[in-house]
BAVEXNU-768712 format. One record per residue (C-alpha): residue number from 1; chain; x, y, z. Coordinates in steps of 0.2 Angstrom, whole numbers. Layout:
REM residues N
ATOM    nr   kette      xx      yy      zz
ATOM   NUM       A       X       Y       Z
...
END
This chain:
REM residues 382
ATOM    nr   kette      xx      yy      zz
ATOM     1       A     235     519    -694
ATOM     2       A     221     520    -706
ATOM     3       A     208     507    -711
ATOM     4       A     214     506    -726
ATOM     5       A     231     505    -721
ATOM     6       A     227     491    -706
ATOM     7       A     220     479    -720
ATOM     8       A     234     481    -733
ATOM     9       A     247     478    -718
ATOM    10       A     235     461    -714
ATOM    11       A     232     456    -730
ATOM    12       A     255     457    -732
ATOM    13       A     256     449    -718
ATOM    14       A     245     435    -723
ATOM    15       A     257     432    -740
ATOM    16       A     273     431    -726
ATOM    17       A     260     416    -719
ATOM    18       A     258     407    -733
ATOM    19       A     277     408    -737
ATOM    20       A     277     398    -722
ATOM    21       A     263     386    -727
ATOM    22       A     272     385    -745
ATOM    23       A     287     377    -732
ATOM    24       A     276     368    -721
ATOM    25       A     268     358    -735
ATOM    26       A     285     353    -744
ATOM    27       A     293     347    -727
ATOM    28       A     276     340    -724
ATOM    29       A     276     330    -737
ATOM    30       A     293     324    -735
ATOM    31       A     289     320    -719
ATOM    32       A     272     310    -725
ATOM    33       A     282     301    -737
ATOM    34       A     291     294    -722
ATOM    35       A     279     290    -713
ATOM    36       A     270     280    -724
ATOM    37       A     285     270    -726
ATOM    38       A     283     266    -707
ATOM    39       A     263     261    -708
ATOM    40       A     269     248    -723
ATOM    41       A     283     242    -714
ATOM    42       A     272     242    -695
ATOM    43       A     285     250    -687
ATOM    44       A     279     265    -676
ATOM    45       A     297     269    -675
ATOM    46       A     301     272    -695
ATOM    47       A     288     285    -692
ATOM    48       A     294     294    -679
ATOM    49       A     309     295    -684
ATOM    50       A     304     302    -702
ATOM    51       A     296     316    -692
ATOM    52       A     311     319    -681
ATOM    53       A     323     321    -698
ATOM    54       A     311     331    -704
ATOM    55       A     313     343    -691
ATOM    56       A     331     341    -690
ATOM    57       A     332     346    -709
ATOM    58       A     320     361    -706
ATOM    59       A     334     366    -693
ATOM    60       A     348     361    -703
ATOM    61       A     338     373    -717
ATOM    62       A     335     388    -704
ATOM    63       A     356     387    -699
ATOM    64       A     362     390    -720
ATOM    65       A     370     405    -726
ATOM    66       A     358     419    -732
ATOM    67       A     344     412    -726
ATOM    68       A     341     425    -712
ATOM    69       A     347     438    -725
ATOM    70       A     331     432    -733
ATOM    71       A     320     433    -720
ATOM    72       A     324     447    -714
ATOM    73       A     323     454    -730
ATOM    74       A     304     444    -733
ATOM    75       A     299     451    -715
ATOM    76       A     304     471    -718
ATOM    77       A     292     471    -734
ATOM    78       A     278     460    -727
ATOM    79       A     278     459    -710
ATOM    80       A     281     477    -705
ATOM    81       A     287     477    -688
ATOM    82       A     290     489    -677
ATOM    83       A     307     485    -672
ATOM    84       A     323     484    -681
ATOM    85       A     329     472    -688
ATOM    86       A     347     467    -690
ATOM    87       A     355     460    -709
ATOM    88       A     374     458    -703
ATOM    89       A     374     454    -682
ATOM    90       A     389     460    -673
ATOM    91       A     390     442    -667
ATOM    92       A     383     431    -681
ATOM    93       A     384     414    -669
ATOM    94       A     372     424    -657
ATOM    95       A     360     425    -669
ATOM    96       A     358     407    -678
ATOM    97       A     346     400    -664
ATOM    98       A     337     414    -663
ATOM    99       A     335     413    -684
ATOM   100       A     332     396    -682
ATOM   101       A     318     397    -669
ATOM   102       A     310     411    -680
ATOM   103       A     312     401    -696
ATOM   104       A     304     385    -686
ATOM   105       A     287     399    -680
ATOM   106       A     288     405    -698
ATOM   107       A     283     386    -705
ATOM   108       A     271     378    -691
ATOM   109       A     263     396    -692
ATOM   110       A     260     397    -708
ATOM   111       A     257     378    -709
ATOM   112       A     242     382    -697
ATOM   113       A     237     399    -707
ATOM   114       A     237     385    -723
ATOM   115       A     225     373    -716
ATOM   116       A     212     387    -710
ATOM   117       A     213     395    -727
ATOM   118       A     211     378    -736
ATOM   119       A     202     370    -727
ATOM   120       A     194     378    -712
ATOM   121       A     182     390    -721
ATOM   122       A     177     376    -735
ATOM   123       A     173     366    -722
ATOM   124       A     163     379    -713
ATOM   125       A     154     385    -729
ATOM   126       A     149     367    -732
ATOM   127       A     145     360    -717
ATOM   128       A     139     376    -708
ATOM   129       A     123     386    -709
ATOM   130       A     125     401    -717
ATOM   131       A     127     413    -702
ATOM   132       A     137     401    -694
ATOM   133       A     146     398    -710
ATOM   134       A     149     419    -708
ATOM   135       A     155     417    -692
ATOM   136       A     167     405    -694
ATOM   137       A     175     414    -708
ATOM   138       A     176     430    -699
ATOM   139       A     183     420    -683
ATOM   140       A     194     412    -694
ATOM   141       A     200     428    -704
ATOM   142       A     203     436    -686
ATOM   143       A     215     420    -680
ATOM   144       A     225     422    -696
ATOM   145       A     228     442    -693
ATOM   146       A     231     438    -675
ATOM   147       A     245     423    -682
ATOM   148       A     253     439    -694
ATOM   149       A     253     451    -677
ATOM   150       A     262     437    -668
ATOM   151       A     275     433    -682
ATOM   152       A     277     451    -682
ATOM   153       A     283     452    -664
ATOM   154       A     293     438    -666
ATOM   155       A     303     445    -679
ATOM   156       A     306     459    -670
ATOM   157       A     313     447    -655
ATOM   158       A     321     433    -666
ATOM   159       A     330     444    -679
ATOM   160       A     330     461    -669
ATOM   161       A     347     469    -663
ATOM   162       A     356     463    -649
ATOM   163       A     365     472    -634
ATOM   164       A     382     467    -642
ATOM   165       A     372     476    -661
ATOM   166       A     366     490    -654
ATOM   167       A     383     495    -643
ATOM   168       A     390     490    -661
ATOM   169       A     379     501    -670
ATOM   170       A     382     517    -658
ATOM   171       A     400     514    -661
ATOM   172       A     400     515    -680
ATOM   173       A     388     530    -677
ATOM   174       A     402     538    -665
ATOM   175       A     415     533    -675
ATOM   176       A     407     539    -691
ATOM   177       A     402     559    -683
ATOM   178       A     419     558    -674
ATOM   179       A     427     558    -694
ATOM   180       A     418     569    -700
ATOM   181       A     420     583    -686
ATOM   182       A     441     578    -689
ATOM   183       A     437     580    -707
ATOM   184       A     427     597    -705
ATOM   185       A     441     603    -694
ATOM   186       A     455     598    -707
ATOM   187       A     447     608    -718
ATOM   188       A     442     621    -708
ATOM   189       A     460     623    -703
ATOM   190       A     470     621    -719
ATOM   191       A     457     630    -730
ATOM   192       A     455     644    -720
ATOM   193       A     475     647    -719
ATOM   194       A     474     645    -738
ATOM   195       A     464     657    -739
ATOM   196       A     472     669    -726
ATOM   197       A     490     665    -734
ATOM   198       A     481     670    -752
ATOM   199       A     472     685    -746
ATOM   200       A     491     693    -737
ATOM   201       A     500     688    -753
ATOM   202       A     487     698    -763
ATOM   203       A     487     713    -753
ATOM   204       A     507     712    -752
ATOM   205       A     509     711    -773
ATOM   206       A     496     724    -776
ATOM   207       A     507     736    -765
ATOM   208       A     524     731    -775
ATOM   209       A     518     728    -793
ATOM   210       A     524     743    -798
ATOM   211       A     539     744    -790
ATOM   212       A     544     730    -786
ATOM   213       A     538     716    -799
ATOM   214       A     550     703    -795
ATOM   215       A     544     704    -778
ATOM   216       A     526     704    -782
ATOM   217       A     528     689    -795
ATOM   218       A     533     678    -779
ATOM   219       A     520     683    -771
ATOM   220       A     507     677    -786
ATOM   221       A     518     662    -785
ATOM   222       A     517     660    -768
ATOM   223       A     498     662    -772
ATOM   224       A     496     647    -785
ATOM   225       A     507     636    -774
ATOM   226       A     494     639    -757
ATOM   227       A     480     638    -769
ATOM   228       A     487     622    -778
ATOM   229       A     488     616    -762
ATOM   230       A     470     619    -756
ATOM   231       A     464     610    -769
ATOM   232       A     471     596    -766
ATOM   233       A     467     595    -748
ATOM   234       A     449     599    -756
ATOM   235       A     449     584    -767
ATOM   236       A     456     573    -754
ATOM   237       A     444     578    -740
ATOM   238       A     429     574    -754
ATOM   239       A     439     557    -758
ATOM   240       A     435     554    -742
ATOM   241       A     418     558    -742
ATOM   242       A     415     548    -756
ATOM   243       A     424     532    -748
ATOM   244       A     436     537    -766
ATOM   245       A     454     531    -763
ATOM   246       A     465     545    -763
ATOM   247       A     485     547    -762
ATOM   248       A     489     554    -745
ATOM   249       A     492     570    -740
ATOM   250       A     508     574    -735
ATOM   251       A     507     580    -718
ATOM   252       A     516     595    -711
ATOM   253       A     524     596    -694
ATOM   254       A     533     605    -683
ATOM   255       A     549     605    -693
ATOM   256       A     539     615    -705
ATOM   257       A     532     629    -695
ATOM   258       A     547     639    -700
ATOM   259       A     541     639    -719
ATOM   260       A     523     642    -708
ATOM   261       A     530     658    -704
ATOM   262       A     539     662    -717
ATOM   263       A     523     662    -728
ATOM   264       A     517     676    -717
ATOM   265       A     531     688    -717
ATOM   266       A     534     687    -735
ATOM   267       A     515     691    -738
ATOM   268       A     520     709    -726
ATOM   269       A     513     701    -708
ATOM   270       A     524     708    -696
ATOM   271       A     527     686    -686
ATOM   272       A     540     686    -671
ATOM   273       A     545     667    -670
ATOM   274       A     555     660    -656
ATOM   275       A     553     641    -660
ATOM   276       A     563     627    -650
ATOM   277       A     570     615    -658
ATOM   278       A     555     599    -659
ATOM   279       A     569     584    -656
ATOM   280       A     561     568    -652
ATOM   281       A     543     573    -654
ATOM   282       A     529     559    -658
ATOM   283       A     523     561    -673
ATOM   284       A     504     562    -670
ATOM   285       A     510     576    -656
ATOM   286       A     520     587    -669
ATOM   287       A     506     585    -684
ATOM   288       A     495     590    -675
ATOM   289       A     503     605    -667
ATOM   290       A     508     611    -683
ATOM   291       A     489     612    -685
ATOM   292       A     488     623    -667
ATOM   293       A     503     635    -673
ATOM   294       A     493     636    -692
ATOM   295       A     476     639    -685
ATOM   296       A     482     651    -669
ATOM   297       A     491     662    -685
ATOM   298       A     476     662    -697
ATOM   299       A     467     670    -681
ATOM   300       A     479     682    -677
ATOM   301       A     479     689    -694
ATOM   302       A     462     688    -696
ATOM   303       A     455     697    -680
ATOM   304       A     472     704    -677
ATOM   305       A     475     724    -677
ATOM   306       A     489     721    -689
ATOM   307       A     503     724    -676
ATOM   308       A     517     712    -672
ATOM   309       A     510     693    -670
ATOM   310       A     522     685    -657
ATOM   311       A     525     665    -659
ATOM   312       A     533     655    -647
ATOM   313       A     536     636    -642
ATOM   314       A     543     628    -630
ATOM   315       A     548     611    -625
ATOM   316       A     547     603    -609
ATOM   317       A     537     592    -599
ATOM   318       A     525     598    -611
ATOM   319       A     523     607    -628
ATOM   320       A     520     623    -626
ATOM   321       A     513     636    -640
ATOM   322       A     508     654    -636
ATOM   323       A     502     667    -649
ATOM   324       A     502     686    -645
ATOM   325       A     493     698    -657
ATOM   326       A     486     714    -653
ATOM   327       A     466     715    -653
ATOM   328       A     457     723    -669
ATOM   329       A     443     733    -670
ATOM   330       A     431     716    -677
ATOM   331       A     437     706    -663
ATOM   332       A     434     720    -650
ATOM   333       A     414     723    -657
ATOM   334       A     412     704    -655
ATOM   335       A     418     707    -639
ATOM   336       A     427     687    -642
ATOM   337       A     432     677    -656
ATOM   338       A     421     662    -660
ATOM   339       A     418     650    -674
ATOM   340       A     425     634    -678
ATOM   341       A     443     638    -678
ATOM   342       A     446     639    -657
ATOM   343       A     433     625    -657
ATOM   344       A     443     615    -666
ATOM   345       A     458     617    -659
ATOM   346       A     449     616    -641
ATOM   347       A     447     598    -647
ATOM   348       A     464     594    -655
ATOM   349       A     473     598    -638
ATOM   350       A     460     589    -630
ATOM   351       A     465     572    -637
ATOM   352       A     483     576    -635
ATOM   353       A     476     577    -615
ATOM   354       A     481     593    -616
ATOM   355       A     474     613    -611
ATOM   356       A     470     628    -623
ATOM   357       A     468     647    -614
ATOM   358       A     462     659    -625
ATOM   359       A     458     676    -618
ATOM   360       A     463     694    -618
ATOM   361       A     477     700    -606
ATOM   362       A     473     716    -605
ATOM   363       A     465     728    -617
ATOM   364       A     475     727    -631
ATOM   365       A     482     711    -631
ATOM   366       A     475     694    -638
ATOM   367       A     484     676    -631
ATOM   368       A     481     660    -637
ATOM   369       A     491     646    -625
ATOM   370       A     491     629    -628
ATOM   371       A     501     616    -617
ATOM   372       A     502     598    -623
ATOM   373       A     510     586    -610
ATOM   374       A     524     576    -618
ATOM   375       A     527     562    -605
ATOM   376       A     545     565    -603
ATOM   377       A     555     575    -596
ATOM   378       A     566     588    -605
ATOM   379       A     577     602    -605
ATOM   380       A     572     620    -610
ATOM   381       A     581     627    -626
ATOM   382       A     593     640    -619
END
C-alpha cells in the first residue's frame, strides 16, 4: 500500500473511531446524569448502578435488529479489513454476542480515541514544551492509528464468517454452478436436437418440393413447430437466468420417444426403434432418459455416416438404452466424439447412479450404452 493510500485508510479509520466516541459521549452522559443523582443522594450504590444500566442499555442497543447490518456496512467503508465480513449469518443467534462485543470495542474505543483528540493533544500543546508538545501529538496520532488497526481486526473476528457461514456459503456456490451446468446441459441437449431435427427436415423438403409438396410442407411444419419449441425452451432457460418466473416447461419422457423417433424418420433418417414398453417408471428416471435417447440421436445423426441408426431399450433391473450408428468420415478424423453432449449425458446417468459406454466396436460401427439401475426387479418385454 502506498503512503498515500496508508494515510487515507488511517484517516477512515479514525471517522469509524469517532463514530464510537459520538456513542461513548451520549451513553456517557446518560450514565453521568445518573451518577450524579447518587453523589446528591450519598449513595455510592445509585451510582453504580447508573453505570451498570448504562452498560446493560449499550448491550440491549448492540443485540436490536439492523444494527450489525449497520456496522458491518460502517466497517466495509471505513475500516477496511481484510477479512470478510458477513451481512446475513447462516445462524444469526451465533452472531449477536459476537455483534455485541464488537459494538461494546466499537464505543470504549472510540470513547478513548475522543478523549486523546480532545483533550490529550490540548493539553500537551498547553502544558508541554513545544518538542515535547510534538512528541506527544505524534505519540498520540500513532495510539489512535494503532486503536483503528485493532478495530479492524476485530471486525474481521466479531462480524467475520463463521464455520457454519462459510460451509453455507460454499453450498450456495455449489448449488449455484451445479444449476447452471444442468441449465447449460438442458440447453445443450434440446437446442442442439432442434437444431438437428430442423437441419433433416430442411434437407428432406428441399429433396421433395417439387414432387412431393404435400410432403415437403410437413416438413416446413414440422420445422416451425421444433423451432417454436426452441424458442421457448430459450426464453425459459433465460427466465431462469434472470430469476424471471416462467411457465414450465412441459417435460418429455419416455412415452414420447416414439414421436422422438418419428421426428427423425419423417425428416429421411434411416431410425430402427425397439422400445419397451416404460410401465412404472419414476418420473425423474424416465425425463431424464428421454433426454439420454434425444441426445444419443442428435449424435448419431450428427457424426453418423447416414446409415441405419439402431435404437433400443430395455427394461429390467435397469434401464437400458443403446444406439448403433455407423461411424462417419468427421467422427473417424477426430478419431472420437467430444463436446458437451457425451459430457452431459456422462453426468445425467451419473445422478441416476448409473454407467454410460461410448466407444466404437469395431471399425465401422459407433455404440452408445447407457444402463440406469431401476431398484426393482422386472421382467424383459418378450
Amino acid at each position: 500500500m502506498s503512503a498515500a493510500g496508508a494515510i487515507r485508510t488511517a484517516l477512515l479509520r479514525t471517522v469509524f473511531l469517532l463514530i464510537g466516541a459520538a456513542l461513548f459521549l451520549a451513553f456517557g452522559l446518560l450514565g453521568l446524569s445518573v451518577a450524579a443523582v447518587g453523589r446528591t443522594t450519598a449513595h455510592v450504590f445509585v451510582g453504580v448502578v447508573g453505570v451498570v444500566l448504562v452498560v446493560a442499555l449499550l448491550v440491549a442497543v448492540s443485540l436490536f435488529p439492523g444494527v450489525r447490518d449497520v456496522e458491518v456496512a460502517a466497517a466495509r467503508i471505513l475500516l477496511d479489513p481484510d477479512g470478510e465480513l458477513v451481512e446475513e449469518p447462516a445462524e444469526p443467534r451465533r452472531h449477536r454476542w459476537r455483534t455485541t462485543w464488537f459494538v461494546l470495542a466499537h464505543v470504549l474505543l472510540g470513547g478513548l480515541t475522543g478523549t486523546a483528540l480532545v483533550v490529550g493533544i490540548p493539553l500537551a500543546a498547553s502544558e508541554l514544551p513545544w518538542y515535547a508538545a510534538v512528541g506527544a501529538v505524534v505519540g498520540i496520532l500513532a495510539a489512535v492509528a494503532a486503536l483503528g488497526i485493532l478495530l479492524a481486526r476485530l471486525a474481521v473476528v466479531c462480524l467475520g464468517p463463521t464455520d457454519t457461514d462459510r460451509l453455507a456459503v460454499a453450498e450456495q456456490r455449489i448449488r449455484r454452478e451445479h444449476g447452471q451446468r444442468m441449465l447449460a446441459r438442458d440447453l445443450h441437449d434440446g437446442i442442439g436436437h432442434a437444431l438437428s431435427v430442423i437441419s433433416l427436415q430442411a434437407v428432406a423438403g428441399r429433396r421433395v418440393v417439387d414432387r412431393d409438396p404435400e410432403h415437403a410442407a410437413e416438413s416446413l411444419e414440422i420445422i416451425a413447430r421444433t423451432a417454436r419449441d426452441a424458442l421457448d425452451e430459450l426464453d425459459h432457460a433465460l427466465g431462469v437466468l434472470r430469476d424471471e418466473p416462467t411457465a414450465r416447461l412441459p417435460e418429455q419422457r419416455l412415452t414420447d420417444v416414439p414421436a422422438l423417433v418419428a421426428s427423425y424418420v419423417s425428416a429421411g433418417a434411416d431410425v430402427r426403434a425397439d422400445l419397451a414398453e416404460p410401465a412404472g417408471i419414476a418420473p425423474l428416471v424416465s425425463r431424464e432418459a428421454y433426454r439420454i435417447v434425444q441426445e444419443a440421436l442428435t449424435n448419431a445423426h450428427k457424426h453418423g455416416d447416414g446409415t441405419a441408426i439402431v435404437l433400443t431399450t430395455h427394461f429390467g433391473p435397469a434401464l437400458v438404452v443403446e444406439v448403433r450408428n455407423g461411424i462417419g468420415a468427421r467422427a473417424t478424423s477426430r478419431g472420437q466424439r467430444s463436446g458437451h453432449g457425451l459430457a452431459g449425458l456422462r453426468e445425467r446417468v451419473a445422478l441416476l447412479g448409473g454407467k454410460l459406454e461410448v466407444g466404437t466396436v469395431d471399425a465401422t460401427t459407433w455404440v452408445l450404452l447407457a444402463r440406469v439401475p431401476l431398484g426393482i426387479d422386472r421382467e424383459p418385454r418378450p
